[in-house]
N, C-alpha and C positions, 0 to 999 in steps of 0.2 A: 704318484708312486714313490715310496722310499727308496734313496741308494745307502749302499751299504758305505759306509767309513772306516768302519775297524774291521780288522782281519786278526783270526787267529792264525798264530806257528806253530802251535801242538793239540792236533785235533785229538776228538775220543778212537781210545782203541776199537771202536764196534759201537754200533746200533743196530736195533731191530730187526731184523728180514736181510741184512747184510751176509753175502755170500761170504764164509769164514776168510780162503785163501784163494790160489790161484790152481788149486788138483783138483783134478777129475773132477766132471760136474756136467748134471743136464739141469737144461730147464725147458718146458714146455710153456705153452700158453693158450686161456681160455676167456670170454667174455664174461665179464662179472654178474652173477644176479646181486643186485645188493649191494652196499659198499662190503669191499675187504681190507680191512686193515694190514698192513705188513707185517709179515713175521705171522701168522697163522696159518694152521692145519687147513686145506680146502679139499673139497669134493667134488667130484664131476656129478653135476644135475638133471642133466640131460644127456641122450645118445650122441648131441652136435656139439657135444664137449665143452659145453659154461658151465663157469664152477659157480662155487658159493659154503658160506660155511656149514660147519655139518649140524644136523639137527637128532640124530639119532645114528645109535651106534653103529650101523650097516656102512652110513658116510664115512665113516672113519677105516672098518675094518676089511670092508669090501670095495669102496667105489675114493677110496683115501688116495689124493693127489698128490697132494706136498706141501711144502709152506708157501706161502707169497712171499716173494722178493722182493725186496725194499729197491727203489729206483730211482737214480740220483734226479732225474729230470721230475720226479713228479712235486707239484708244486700245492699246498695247503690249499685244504677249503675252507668254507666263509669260517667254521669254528674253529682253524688252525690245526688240521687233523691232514696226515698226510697217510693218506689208504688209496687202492682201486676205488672208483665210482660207480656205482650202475650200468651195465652194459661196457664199461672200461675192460680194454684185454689186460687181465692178468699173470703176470709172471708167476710159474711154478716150476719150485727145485725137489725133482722128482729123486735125485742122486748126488750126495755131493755135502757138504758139511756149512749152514745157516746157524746166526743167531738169534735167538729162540728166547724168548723170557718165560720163565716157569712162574706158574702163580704161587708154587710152596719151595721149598730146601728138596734138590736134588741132588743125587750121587753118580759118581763119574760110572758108566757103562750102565746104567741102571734102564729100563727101558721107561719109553715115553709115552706119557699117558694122555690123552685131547678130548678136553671137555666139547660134548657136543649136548649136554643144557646145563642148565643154571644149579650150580650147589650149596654146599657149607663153604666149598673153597672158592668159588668163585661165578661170574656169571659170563665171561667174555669166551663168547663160544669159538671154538679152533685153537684155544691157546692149551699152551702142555704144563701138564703138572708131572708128579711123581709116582701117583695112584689113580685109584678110581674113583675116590669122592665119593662115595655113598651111590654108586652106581650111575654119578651122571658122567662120566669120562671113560677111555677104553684104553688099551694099547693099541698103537699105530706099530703092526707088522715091520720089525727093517728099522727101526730108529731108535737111538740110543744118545744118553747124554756123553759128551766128550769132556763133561769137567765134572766136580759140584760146584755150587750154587746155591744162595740164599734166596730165598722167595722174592719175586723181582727183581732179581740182578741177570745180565747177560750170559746167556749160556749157548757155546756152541753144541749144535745136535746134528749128529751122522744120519742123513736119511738115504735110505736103500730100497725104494719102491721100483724102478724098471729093470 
């Protein structure tokens, strides 16, 4: 097993699924079907409350959870991917201000849109754009960009589901 030798002294301001601050905020929690990546839009799948990402727009606009929470202990798999696992409990921020990467250029208060299939803009399902992408993405009720942002860059987003 590698140990570590160098340390950084000025880490990054934000990654992925990282709760923005220290205000108001819930999270809940659900058993994953599927991996989930951090930092994406999830759905409750079932009545026994396991999420998964959305596949159609109902997931998002009816049975829309929150995003997954990035978690300092969780540790990469064999292809260096740090997401939920299959049947892994997943952290969801039902309420509360997450960093969120947009797949296009987003505008501060603009609302949030979650791709739930494959488009022109993209195919990574649960992540948020600006739009609807030729009708494969919706808006997510309650959530809003807190900055703009360029297409892949870190953007914090207010979500107000409970």
């Amino acid at each position: 097993m590698p140990v570590q030798t160098t340390y950084e002294i000025e880490h990054v301001a934000s990654v992925e699924g990282a709760v923005v601050d220290g205000q108001l905020k819930n999270i809940n929690s659900g058993p994953a079907v599927g991996a989930v990546p951090f930092g994406r839009i999830v759905t409750r799948e079932n009545a026994a409350g396991a999420v998964a990402l959305p596949n159609a727009s109902d997931d998002v606009t009816i049975r829309g959870m929150g995003a997954a929470v990035r978690m300092q202990d969780q540790v990469a798999d064999a292809s260096d991917v740090l997401q939920y696992e299959d049947e892994q409990d997943v952290s969801i921020l039902d309420f509360g201000v997450i960093y969120l990467r947009p797949e296009d250029a987003v505008t501060y208060g603009a609302p949030v849109f979650v791709r739930f299939a494959a488009g022109g803009g993209g195919t990574a399902l649960g992540s948020v754009r600006s739009d609807a992408d030729t009708a494969t993405a919706v808006a997510l009720p309650g959530a809003k960009f807190m900055s703009s942002a360029a297409g892949g860059a870190l953007c914090p987003v207010r979500i107000r589901l409970s």
